[in-house]
Kinemage of the C-alpha trace (Angstrom):
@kinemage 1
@onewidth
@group {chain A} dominant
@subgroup {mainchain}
@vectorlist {calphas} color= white
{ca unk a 1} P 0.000 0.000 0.000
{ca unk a 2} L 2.649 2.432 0.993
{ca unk a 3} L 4.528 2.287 -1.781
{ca unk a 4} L 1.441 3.196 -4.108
{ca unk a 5} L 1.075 6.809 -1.983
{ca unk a 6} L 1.154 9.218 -4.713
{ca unk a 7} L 1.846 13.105 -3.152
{ca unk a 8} L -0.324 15.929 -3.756
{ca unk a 9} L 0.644 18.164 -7.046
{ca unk a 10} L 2.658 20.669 -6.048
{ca unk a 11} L 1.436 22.325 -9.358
{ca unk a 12} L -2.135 24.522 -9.207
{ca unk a 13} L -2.377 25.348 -12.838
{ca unk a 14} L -0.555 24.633 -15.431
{ca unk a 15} L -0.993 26.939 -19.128
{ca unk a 16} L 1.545 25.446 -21.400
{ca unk a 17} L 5.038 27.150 -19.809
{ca unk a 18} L 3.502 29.211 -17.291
{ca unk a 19} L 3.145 27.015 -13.982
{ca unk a 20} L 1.001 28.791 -10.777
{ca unk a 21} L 2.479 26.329 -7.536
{ca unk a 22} L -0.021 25.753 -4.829
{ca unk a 23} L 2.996 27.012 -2.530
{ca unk a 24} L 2.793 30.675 -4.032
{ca unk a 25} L -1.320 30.378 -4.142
{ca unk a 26} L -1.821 29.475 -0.944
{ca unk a 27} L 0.593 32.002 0.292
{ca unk a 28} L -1.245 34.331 -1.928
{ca unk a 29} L -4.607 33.420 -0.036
{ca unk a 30} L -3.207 34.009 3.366
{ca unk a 31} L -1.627 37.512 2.349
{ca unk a 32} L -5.195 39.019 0.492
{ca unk a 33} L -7.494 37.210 3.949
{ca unk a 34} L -4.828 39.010 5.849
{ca unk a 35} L -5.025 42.252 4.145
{ca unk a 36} L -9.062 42.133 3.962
{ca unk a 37} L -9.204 41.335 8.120
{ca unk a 38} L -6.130 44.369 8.576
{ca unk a 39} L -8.505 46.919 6.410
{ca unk a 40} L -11.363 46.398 8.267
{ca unk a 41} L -10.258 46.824 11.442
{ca unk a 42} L -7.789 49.934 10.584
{ca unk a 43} L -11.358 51.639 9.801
{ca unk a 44} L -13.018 50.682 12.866
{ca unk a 45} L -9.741 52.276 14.729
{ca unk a 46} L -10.358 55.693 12.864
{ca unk a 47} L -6.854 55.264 9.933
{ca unk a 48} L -7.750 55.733 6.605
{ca unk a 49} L -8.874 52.075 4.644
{ca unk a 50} L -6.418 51.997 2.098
{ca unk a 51} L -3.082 52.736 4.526
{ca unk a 52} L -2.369 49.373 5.088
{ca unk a 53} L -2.982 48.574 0.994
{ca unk a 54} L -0.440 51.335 0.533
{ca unk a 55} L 2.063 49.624 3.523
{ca unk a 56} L 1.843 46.382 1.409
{ca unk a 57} L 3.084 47.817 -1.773
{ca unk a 58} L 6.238 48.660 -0.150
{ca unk a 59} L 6.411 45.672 2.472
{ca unk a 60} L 5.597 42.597 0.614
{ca unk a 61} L 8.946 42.796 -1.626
{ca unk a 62} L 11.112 44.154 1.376
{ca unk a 63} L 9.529 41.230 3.116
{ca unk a 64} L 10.581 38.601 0.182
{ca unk a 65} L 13.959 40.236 -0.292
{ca unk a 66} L 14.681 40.431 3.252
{ca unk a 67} L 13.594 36.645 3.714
{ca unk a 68} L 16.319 35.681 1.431
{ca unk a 69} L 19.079 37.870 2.473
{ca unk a 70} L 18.547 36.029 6.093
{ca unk a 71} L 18.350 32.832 4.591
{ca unk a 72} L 21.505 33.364 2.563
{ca unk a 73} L 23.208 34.846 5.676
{ca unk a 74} L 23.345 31.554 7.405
{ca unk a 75} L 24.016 29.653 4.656
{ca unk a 76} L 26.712 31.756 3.523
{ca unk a 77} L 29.200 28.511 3.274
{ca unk a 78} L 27.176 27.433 0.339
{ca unk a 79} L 26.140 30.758 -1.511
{ca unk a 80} L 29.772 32.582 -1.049
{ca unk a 81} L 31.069 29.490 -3.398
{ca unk a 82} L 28.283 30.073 -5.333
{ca unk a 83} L 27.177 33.666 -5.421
{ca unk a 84} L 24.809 33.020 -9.059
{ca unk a 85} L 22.520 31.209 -7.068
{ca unk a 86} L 21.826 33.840 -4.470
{ca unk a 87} L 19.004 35.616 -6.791
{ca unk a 88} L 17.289 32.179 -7.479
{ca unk a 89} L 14.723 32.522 -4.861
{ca unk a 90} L 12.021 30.317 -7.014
{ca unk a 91} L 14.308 27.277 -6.242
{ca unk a 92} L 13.610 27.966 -2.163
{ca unk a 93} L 15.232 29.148 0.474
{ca unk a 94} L 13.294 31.796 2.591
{ca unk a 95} L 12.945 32.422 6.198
{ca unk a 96} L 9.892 33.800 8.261
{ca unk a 97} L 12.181 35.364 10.763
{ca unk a 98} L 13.796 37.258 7.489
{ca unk a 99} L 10.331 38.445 6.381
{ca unk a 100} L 9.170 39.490 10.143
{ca unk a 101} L 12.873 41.774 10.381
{ca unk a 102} L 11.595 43.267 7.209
{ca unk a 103} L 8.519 44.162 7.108
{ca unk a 104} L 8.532 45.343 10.484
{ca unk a 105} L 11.320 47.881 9.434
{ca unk a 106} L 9.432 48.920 6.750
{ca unk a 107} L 6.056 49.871 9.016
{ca unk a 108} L 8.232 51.552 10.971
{ca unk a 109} L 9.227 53.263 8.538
{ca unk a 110} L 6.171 53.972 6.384
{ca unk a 111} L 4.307 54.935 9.653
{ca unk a 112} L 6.941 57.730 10.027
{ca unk a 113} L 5.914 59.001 6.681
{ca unk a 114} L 2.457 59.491 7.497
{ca unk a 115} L 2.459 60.141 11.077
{ca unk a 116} L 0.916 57.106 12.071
{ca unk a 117} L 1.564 55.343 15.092
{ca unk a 118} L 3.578 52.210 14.365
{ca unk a 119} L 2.688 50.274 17.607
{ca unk a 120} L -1.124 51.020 16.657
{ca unk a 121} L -0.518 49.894 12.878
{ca unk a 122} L 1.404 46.850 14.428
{ca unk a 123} L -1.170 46.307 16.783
{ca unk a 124} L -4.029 46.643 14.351
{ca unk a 125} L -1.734 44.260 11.825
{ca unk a 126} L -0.872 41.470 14.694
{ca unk a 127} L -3.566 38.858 13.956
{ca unk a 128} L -4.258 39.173 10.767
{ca unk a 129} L -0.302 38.474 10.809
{ca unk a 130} L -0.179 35.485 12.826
{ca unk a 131} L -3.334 34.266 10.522
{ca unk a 132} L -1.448 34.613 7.507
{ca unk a 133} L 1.236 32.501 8.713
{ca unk a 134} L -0.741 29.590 9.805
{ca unk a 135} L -2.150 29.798 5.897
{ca unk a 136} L 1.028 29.896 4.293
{ca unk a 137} L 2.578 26.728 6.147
{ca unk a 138} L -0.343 24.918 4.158
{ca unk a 139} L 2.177 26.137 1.062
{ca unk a 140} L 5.229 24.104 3.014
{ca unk a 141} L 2.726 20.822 3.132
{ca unk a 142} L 2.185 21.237 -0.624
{ca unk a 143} L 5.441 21.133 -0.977
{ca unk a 144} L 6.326 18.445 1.612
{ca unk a 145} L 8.533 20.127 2.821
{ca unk a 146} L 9.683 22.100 6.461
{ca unk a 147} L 8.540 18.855 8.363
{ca unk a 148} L 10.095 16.604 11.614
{ca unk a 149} L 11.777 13.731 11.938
{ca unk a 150} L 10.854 10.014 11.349
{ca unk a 151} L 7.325 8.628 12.615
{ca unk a 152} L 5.190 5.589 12.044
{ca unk a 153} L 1.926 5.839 10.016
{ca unk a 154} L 0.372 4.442 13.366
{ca unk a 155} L 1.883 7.523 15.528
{ca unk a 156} L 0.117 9.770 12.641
{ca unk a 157} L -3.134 7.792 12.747
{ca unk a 158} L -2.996 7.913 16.565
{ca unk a 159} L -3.433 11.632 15.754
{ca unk a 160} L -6.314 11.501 14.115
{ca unk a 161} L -4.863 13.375 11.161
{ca unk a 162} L -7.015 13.009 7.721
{ca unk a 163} L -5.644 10.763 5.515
{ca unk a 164} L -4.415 13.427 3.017
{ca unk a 165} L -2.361 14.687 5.322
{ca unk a 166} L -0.527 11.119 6.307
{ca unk a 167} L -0.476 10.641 3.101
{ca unk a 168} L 1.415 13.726 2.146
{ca unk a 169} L 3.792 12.701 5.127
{ca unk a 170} L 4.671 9.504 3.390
{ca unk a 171} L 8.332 11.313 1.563
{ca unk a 172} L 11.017 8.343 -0.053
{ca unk a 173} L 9.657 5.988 1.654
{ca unk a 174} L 9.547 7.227 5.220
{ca unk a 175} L 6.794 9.045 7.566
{ca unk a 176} L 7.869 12.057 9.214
{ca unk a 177} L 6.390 14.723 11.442
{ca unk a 178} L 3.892 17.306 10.465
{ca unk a 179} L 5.465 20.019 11.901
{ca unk a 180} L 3.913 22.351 9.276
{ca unk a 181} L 0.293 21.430 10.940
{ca unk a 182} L 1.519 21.670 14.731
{ca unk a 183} L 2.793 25.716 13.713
{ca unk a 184} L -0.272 26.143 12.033
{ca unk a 185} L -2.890 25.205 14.375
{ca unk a 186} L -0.807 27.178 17.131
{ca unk a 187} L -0.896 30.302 14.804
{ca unk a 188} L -4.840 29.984 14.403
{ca unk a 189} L -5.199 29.698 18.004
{ca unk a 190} L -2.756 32.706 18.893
{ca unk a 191} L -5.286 34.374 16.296
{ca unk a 192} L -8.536 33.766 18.419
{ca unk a 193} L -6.487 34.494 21.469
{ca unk a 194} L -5.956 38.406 19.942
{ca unk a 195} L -8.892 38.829 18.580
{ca unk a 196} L -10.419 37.920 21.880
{ca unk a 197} L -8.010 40.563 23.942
{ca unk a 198} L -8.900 43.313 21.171
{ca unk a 199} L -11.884 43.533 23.455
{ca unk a 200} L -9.784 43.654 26.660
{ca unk a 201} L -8.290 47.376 25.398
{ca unk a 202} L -4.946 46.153 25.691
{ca unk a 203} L -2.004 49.064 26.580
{ca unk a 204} L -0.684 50.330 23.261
{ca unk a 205} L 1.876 48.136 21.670
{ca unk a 206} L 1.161 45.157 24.126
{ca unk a 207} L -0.972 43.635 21.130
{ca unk a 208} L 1.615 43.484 19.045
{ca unk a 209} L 4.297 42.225 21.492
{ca unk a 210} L 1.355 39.223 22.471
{ca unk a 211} L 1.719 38.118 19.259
{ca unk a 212} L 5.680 38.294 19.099
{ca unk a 213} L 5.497 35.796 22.147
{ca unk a 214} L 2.445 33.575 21.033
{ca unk a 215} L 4.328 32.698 17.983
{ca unk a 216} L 7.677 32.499 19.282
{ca unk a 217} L 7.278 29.657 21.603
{ca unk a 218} L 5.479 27.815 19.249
{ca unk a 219} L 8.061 28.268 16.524
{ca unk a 220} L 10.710 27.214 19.473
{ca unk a 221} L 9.182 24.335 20.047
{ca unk a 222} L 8.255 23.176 16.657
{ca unk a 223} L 11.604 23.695 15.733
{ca unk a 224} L 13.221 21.611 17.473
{ca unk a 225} L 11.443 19.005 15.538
{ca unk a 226} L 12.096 20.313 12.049
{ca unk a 227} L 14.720 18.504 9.783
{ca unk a 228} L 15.709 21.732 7.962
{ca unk a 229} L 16.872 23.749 10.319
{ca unk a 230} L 19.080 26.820 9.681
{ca unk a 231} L 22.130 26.095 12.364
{ca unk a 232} L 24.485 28.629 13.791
{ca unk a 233} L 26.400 25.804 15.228
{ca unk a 234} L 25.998 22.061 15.074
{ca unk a 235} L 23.657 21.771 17.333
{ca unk a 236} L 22.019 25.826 18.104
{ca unk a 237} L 19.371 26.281 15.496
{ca unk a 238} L 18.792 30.044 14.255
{ca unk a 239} L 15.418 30.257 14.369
{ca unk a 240} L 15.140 29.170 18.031
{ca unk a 241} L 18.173 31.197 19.288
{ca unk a 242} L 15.839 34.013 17.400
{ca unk a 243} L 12.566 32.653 18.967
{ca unk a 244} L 14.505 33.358 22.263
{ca unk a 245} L 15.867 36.443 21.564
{ca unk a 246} L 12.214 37.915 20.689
{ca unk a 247} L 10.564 36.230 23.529
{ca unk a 248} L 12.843 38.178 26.073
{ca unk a 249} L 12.921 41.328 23.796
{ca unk a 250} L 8.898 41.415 23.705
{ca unk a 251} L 8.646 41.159 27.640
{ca unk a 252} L 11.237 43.736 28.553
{ca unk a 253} L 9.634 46.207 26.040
{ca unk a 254} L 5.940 45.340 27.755
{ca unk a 255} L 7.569 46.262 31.105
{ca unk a 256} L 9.661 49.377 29.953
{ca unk a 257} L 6.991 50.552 28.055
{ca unk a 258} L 4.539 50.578 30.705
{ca unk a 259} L 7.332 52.197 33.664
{ca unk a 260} L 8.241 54.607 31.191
{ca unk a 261} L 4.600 55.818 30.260
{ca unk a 262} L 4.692 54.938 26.457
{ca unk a 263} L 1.827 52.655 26.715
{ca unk a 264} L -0.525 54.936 28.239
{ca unk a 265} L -3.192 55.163 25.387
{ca unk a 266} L -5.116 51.608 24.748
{ca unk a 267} L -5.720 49.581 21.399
{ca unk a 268} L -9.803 50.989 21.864
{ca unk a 269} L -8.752 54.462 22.067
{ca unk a 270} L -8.822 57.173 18.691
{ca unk a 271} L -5.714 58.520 18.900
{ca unk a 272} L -3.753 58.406 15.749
């Protein structure tokens, strides 16, 4: 039976040369919900509808650029014997953390231009964010790819997975851990969990920063699962040094924030 397991098509559509991936759809999908959910709620917080449509002109390539320059970063061994392939981002090799750095430079940024708050824009953006990410890890499952190490099929039954999904585990001959699915269905949780404290009224900026924790012990944890693991040495994996580095950063900014009187004005109130 096993060896009859045929994997998903990675391919969507297909027009002759032109080939649309389910990877780049899906990720596609998670990016317009995201923006719809963001738009909506900038309105209800009194910012104009089309500001974050404007922010993701500019922060959607930053984002994909900035994805590969940290990927390439810390694989540098490879791509400074082999500098051509540093541009060929269609044959993979992105990171989320690279794509978070970037596009939160470039609200920052953008914000500054039009006298916007970032920490409200952040905290407007956070779970629409965190929603797009559990999405786009439907993209890695396509691909079968960013997944765990060796399991039985009875460990995945035990979980009660859908067969598709086992199925699509089944890679050369071996089983391995969903990890894609145990990130995503943290992500959609963290995204009831802040839509949920939107009604709390939340200190400016502490929105934002719930999300930066929510996801990074999840991604900590998952991670140490994950087969494919950016390493800064042979056994300290980037993205949880990272995950650890944002977890502390987030709480010390929550508590400066708040002795320092910066987070005075809450996520209900008008002010730009």
């Amino acid at each position: 039976m096993e060896s009859t397991i045929q994997p998903l098509n990675p391919i969507a559509i297909a027009l002759g040369p032109i080939e649309i991936r389910w990877y780049g759809l899906i990720i596609g999908i998670g990016i317009a919900l995201a923006l719809m959910l963001v738009m909506r709620e900038a309105e209800r917080r009194g910012l104009e509808k089309d500001l974050f449509a404007d922010l993701m002109l500019w922060a959607i390539p930053i984002a994909i650029i900035s994805a590969r320059i940290y990927y390439v970063i810390f694989q540098w061994d490879y791509y400074s014997q082999n500098p051509m392939e540093i541009p060929k981002i269609w044959e993979g090799g992105i990171a989320i953390h690279g794509a978070l750095i970037g596009s939160v430079i470039t609200t920052y940024v953008f914000a500054k231009k039009k006298n916007v708050s970032f920490w409200k824009m952040a905290d407007i953006a956070a779970p629409s964010i965190i929603l797009g990410q559990a999405i786009g890890r439907w993209g890695n499952f396509m691909n079968q790819e960013a997944h765990g190490g060796e399991v039985s099929r009875a460990f995945l039954e035990n979980l009660h997975l859908p067969e598709f999904i086992i199925n699509q585990m089944y890679i050369n001959g071996t089983y391995y851990h969903p990890t894609f699915l145990y990130e995503s269905i943290w992500n959609i949780v963290g995204f009831f969990i802040l839509i949920l404290l939107r009604r709390v009224n939340l200190r400016r900026g502490e929105m934002f920063l719930t999300y930066v924790i929510w996801y990074s012990v999840g991604r900590f944890f998952v991670e140490g699962l994950r087969t494919d693991s950016l390493m800064l040495t042979e056994h300290l994996r980037v993205a949880q040094t990272i995950s650890i580095v944002l977890i502390i950063g987030a709480l010390i900014l929550l508590a400066v924030r708040r002795m320092k009187g910066y987070a005075d004005i809450r996520y209900l109130d008008r002010s730009v």
